[in-house]
C-alpha positions as CSV (number, residue, x, y, z in Angstrom):
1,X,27.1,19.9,-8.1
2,X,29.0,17.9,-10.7
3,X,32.5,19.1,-9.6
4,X,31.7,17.9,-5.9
5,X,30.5,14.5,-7.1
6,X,33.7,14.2,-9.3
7,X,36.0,15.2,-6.2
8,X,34.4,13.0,-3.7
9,X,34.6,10.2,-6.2
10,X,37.9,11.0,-7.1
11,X,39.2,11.8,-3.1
12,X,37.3,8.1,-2.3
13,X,39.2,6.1,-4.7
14,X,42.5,7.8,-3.8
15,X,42.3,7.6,-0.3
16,X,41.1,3.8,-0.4
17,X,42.8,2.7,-3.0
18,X,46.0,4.3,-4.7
19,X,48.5,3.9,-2.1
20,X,47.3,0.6,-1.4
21,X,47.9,-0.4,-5.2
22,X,51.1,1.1,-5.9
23,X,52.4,-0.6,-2.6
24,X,50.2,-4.2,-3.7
25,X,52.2,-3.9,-7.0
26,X,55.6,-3.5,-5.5
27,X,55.2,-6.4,-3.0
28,X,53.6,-9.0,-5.1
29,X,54.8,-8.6,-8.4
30,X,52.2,-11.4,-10.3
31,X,51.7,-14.0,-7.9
32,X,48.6,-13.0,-7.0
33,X,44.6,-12.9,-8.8
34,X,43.3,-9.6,-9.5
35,X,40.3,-10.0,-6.5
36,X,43.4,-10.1,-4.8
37,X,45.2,-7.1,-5.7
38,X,41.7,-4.7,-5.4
39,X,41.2,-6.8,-1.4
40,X,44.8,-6.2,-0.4
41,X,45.0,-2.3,-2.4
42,X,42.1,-1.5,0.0
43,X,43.5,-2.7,3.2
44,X,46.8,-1.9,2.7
45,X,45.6,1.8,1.7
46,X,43.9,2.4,5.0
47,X,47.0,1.1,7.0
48,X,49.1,3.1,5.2
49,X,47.0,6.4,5.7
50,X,45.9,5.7,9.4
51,X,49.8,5.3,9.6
52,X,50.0,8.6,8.0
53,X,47.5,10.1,10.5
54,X,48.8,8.8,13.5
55,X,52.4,9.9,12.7
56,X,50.9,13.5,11.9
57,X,48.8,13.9,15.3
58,X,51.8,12.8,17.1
59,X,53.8,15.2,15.6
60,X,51.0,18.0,16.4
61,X,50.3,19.0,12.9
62,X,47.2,17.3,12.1
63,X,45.2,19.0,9.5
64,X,42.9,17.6,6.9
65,X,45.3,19.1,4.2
66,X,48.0,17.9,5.8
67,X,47.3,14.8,5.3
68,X,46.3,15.0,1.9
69,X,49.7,16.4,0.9
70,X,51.2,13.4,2.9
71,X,49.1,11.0,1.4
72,X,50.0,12.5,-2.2
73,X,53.6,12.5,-2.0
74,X,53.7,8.9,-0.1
75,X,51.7,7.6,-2.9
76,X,54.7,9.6,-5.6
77,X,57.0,7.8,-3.9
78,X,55.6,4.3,-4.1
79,X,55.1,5.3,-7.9
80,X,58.7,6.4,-8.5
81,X,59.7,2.5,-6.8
82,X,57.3,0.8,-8.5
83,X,58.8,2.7,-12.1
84,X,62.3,1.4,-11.0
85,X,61.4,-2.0,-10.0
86,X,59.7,-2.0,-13.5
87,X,62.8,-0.8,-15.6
88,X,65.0,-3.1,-13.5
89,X,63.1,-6.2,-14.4
């Protein structure tokens, strides 16, 4: 009961809000407030995976755990930029 609280908390949060953060962080650097960075994390986080799912059903290999895995490794890959935007600075 606890473990399936944990992973729905923990799927909700990275489905809503990771990607959208790493890619907030990228874009805007500091020039914006922090109610701005959680507004624009969530939108951009649901653009980016409807994104994801429409580029997956089009390709015909729309599964659930497909799109996890695509969600995971888009959100490395906005870590791994952010990380060298970061050392570059």
């Amino acid at each position: 009961m606890i473990l399936q609280i944990l992973q729905f908390i923990l799927g909700v949060v990275f489905f809503f809000f990771i990607p959208g953060y790493l890619l907030t962080l990228i874009l805007f650097k500091k020039e914006i407030t922090n109610f701005e960075k959680i507004a624009l994390s969530i939108g951009l986080s649901l653009a980016i995976n409807i994104f994801i799912g429409l580029l997956l059903a089009f390709s015909k290999i729309f599964t659930s755990k497909n799109l996890w895995i695509c969600i995971i490794i888009t959100s490395l890959i906005l870590l791994i930029i952010f990380f060298i935007e970061k050392r570059n600075l």
